[in-house]
Backbone as a chain_set.jsonl record, in Angstrom:
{"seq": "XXXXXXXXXXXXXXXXXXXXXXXXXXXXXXXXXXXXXXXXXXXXXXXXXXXXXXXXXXXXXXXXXXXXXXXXXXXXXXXXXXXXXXXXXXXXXXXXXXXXXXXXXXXXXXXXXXXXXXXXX", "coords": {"N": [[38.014, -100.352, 47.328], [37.699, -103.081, 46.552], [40.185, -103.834, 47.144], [39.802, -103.997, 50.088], [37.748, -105.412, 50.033], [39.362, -108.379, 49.264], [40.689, -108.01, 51.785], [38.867, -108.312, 53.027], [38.31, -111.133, 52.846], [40.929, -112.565, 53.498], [40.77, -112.878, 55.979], [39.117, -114.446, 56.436], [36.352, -113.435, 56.854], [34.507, -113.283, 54.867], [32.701, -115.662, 53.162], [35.162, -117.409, 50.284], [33.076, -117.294, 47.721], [31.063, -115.938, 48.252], [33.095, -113.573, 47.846], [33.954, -113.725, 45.332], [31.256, -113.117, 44.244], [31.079, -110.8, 45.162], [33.155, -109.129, 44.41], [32.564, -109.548, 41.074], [30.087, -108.073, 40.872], [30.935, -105.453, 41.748], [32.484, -105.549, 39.127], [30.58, -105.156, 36.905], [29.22, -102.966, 38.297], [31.783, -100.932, 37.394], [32.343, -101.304, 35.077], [29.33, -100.933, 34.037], [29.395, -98.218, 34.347], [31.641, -97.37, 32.817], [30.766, -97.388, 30.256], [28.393, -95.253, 30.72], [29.671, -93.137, 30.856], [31.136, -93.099, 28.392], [29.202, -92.322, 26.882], [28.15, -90.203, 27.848], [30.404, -88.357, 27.157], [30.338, -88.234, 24.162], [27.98, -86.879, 24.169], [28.394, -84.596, 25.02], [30.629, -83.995, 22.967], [28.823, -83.811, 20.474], [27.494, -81.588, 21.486], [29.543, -79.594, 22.024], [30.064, -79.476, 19.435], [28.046, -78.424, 17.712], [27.425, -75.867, 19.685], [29.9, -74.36, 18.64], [29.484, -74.752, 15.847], [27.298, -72.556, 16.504], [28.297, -70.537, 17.954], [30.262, -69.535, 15.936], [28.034, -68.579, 14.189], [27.013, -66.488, 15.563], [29.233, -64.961, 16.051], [29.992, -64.028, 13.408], [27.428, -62.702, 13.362], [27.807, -60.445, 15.442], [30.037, -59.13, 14.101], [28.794, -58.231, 11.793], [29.535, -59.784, 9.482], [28.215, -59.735, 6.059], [25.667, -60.469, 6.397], [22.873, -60.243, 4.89], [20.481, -61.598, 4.153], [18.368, -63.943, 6.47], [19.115, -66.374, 7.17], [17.963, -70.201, 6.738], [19.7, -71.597, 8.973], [20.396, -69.558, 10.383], [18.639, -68.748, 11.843], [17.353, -70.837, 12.977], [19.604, -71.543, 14.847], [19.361, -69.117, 16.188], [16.806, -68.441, 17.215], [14.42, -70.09, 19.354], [11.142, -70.915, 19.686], [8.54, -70.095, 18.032], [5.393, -68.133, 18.409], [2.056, -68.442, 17.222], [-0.257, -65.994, 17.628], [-2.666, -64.697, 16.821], [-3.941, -63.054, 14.195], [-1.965, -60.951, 13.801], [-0.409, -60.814, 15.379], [2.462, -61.913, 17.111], [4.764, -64.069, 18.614], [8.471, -64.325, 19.497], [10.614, -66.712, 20.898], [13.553, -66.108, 21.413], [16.943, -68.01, 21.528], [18.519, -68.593, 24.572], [17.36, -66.338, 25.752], [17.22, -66.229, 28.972], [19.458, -66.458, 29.691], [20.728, -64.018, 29.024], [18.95, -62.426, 30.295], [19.909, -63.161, 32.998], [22.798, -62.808, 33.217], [22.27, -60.094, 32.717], [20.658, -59.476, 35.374], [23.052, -59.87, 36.844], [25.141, -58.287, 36.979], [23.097, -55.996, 37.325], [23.474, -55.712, 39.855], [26.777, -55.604, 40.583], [29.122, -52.953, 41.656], [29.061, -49.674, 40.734], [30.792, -49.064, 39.308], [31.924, -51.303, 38.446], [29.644, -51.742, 36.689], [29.933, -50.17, 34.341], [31.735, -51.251, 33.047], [31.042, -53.687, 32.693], [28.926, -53.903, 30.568], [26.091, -55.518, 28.469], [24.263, -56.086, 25.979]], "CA": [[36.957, -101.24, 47.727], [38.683, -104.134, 45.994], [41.375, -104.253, 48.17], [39.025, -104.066, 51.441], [37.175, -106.928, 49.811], [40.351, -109.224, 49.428], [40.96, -107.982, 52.775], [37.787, -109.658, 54.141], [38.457, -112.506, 52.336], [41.49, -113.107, 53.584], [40.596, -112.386, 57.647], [37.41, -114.824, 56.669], [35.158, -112.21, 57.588], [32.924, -113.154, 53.805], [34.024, -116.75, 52.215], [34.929, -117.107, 48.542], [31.955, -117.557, 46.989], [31.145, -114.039, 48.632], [34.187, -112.551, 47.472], [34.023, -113.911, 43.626], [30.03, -112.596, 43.622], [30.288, -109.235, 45.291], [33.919, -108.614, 43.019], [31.723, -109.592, 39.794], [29.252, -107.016, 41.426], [31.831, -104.242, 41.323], [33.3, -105.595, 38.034], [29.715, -105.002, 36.728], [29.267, -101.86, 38.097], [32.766, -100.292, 36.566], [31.431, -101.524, 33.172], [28.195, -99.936, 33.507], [29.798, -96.623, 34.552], [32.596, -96.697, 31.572], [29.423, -96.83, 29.348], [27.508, -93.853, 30.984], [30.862, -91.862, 30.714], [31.44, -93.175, 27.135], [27.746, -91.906, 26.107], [28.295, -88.413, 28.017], [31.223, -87.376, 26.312], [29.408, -88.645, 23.197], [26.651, -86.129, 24.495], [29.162, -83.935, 25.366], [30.623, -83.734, 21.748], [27.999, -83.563, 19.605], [27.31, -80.145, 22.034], [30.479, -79.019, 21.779], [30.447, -79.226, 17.853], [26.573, -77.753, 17.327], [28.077, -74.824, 20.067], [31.008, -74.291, 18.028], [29.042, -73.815, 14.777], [26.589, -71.656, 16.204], [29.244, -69.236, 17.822], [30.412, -69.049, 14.864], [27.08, -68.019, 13.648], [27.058, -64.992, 16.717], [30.301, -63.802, 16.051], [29.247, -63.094, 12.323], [26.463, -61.467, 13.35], [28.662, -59.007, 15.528], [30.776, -58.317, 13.071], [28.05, -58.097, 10.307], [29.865, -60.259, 7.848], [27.997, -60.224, 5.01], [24.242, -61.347, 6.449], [21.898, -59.774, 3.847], [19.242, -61.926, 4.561], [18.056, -64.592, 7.831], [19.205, -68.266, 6.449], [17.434, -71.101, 8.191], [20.864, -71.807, 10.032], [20.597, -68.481, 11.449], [17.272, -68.494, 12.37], [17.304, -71.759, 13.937], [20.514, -71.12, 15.805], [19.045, -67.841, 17.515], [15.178, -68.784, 17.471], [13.725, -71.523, 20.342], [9.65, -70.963, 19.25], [7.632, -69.01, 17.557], [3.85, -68.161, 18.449], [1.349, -67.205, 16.644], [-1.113, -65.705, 18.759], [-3.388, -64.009, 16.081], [-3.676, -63.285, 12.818], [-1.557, -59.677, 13.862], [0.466, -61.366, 17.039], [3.615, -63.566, 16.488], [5.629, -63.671, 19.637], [9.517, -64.924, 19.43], [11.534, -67.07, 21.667], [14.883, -66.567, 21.413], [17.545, -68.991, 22.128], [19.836, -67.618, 25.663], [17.045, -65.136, 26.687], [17.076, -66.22, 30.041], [21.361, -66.43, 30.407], [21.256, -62.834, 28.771], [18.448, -62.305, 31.498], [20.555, -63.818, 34.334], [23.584, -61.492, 33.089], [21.851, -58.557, 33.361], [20.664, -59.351, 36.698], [24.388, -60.55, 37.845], [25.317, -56.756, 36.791], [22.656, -54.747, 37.739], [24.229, -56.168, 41.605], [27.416, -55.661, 40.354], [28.866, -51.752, 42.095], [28.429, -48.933, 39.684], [32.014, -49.014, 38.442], [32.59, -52.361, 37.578], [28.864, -52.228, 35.403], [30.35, -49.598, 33.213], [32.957, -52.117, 32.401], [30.73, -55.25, 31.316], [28.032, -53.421, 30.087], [25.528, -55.919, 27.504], [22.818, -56.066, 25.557]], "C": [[37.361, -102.701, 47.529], [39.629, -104.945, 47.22], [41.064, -104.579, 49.495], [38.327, -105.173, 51.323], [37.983, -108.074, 49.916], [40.705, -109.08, 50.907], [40.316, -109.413, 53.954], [37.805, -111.159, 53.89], [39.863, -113.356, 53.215], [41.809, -113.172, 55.588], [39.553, -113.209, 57.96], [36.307, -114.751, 57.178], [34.19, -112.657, 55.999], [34.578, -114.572, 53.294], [34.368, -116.163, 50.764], [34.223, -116.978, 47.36], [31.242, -115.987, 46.897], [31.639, -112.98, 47.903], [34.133, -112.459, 46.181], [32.216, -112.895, 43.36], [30.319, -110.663, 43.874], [32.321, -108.699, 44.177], [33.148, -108.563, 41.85], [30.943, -108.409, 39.989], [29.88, -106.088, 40.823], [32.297, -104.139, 40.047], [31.998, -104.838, 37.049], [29.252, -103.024, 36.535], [30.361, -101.045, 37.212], [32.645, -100.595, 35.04], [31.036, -100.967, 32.781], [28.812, -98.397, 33.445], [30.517, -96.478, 34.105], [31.352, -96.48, 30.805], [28.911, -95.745, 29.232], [28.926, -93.213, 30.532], [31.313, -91.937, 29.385], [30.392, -92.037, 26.085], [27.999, -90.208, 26.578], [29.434, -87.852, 27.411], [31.29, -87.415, 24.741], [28.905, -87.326, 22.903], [27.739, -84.903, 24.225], [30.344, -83.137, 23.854], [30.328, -82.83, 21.002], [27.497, -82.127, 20.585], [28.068, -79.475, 21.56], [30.426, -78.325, 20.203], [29.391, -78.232, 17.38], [27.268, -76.321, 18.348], [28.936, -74.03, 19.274], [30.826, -73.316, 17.102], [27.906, -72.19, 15.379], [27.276, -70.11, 17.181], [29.922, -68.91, 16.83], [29.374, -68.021, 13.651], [27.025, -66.356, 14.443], [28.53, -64.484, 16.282], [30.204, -63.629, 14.491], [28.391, -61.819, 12.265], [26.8, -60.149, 14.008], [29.363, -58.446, 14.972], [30.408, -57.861, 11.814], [28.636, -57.957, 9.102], [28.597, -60.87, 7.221], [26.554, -60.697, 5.274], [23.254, -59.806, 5.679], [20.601, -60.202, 4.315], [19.324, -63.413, 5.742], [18.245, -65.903, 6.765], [18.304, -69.196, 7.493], [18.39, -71.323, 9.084], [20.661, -70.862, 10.736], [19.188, -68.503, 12.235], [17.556, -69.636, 13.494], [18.655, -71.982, 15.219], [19.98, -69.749, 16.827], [17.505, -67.799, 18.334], [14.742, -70.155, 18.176], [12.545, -71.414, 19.834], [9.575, -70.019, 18.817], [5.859, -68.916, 17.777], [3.688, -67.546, 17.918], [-0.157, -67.652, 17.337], [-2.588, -65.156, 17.851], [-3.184, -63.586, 14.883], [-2.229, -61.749, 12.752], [-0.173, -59.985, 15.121], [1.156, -62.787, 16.658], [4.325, -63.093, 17.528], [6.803, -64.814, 19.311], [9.955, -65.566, 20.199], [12.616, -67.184, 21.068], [15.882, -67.088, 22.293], [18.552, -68.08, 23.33], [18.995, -66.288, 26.204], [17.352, -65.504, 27.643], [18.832, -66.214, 30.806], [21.449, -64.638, 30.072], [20.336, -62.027, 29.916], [19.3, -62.293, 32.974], [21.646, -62.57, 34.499], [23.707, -60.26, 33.382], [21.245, -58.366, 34.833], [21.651, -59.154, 37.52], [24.631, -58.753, 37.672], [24.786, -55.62, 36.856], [23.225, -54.373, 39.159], [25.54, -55.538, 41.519], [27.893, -53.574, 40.766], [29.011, -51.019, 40.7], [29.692, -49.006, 38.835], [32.38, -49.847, 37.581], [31.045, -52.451, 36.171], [29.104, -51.3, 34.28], [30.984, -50.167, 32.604], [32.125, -53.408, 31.789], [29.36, -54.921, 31.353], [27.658, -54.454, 28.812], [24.482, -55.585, 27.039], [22.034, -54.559, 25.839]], "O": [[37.298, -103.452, 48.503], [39.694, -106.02, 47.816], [41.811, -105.318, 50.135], [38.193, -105.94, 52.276], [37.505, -108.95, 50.637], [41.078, -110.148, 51.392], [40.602, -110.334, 54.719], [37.405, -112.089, 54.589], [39.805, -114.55, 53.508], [42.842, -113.454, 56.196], [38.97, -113.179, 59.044], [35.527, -115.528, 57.729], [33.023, -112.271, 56.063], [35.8, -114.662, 53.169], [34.088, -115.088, 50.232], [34.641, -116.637, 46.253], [30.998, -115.224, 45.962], [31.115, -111.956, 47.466], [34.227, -111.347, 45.661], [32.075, -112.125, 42.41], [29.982, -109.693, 43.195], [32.283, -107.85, 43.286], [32.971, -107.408, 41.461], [31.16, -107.566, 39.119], [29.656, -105.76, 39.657], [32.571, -103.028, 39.593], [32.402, -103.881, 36.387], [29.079, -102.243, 35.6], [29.875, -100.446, 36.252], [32.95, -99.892, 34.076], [31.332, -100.333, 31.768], [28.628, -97.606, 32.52], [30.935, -95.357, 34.392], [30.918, -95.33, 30.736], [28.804, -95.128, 28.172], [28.826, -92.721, 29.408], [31.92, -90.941, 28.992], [30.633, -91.33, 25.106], [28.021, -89.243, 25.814], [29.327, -86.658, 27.135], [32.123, -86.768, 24.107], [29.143, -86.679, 21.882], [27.776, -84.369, 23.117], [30.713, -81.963, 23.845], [30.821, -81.737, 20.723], [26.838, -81.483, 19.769], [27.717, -78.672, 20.695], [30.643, -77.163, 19.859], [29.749, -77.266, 16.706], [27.745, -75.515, 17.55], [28.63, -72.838, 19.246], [31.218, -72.154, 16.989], [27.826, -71.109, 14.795], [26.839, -68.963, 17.091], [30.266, -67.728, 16.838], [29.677, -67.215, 12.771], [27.004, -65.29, 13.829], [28.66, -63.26, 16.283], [30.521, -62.445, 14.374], [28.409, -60.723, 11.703], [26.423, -59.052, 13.595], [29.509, -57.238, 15.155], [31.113, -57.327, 10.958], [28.627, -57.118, 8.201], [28.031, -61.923, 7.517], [26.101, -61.385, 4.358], [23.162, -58.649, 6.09], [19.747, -59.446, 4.779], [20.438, -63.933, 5.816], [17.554, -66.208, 5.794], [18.04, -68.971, 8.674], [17.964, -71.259, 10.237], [20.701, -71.118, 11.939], [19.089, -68.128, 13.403], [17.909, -69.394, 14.648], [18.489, -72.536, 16.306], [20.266, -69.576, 18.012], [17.158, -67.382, 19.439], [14.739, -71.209, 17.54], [12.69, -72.222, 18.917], [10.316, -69.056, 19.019], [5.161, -69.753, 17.204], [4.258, -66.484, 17.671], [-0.816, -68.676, 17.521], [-3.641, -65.319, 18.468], [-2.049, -63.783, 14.449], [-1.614, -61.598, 11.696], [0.757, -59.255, 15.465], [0.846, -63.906, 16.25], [4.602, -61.895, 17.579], [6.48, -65.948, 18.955], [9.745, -64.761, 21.107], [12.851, -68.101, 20.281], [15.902, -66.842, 23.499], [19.2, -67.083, 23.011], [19.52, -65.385, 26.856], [18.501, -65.062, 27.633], [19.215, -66.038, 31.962], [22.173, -63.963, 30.803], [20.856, -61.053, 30.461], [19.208, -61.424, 33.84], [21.622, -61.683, 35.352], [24.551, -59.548, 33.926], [21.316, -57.284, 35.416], [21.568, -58.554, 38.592], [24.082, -58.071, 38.537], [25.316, -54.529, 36.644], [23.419, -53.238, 39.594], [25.677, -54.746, 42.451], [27.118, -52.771, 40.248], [29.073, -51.665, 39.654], [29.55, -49.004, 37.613], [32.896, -49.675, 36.477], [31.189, -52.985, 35.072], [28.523, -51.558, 33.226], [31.051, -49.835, 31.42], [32.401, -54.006, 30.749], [28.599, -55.554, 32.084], [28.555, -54.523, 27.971], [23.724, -54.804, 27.613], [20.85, -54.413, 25.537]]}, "num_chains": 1, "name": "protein.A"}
């Protein structure tokens, strides 16, 4: 774009005054948009790391090292809400129903041979 701008500049298709504002323009934009890309892999991180630990938390629990009893880490790693509906009625949300949902949809589609092979949940 740069280079198409110096172009016009120099074909005096946009004077200099032109050329110095709408460069600043662009310089502007490529600023703003190192920022956003600074902040998303920021974002992008701090996911990574909270992911990290809490597969670490799931592959414990398949291998049932050692959980005796529900820590808050574990809880809050597998648990999105909790209702309570009544003094007798507590309904769970857990975290990834709807991917372990999706899964089992992708594989009910999936022909009969290959769902013997990635059989979940």
């Amino acid at each position: 774009m740069l280079v198409d701008l110096y172009e016009d500049l120099k074909k005096n298709i946009i004077d200099e005054k032109d050329y110095k504002s709408i460069k600043q323009m662009y310089a502007d934009r490529i600023e703003t948009s190192e920022k956003v890309v600074k902040n998303l892999q920021k974002e992008i991180d701090v996911i990574s790391s909270e992911n990290k630990s809490t597969f670490s938390i799931y592959e414990n629990i398949a291998n049932n090292d050692g959980f005796t009893e529900l820590s808050r880490k574990i809880i809050v790693s597998l648990i999105d809400k909790i209702y309570l509906n009544g003094k007798n009625d507590i309904s769970i949300v857990f975290k990834f129903d709807e991917d372990v949902r999706l899964m089992k949809d992708y594989i009910s589609k999936l022909p009969s041979g290959l769902q013997k092979e990635s059989e979940v949940c």
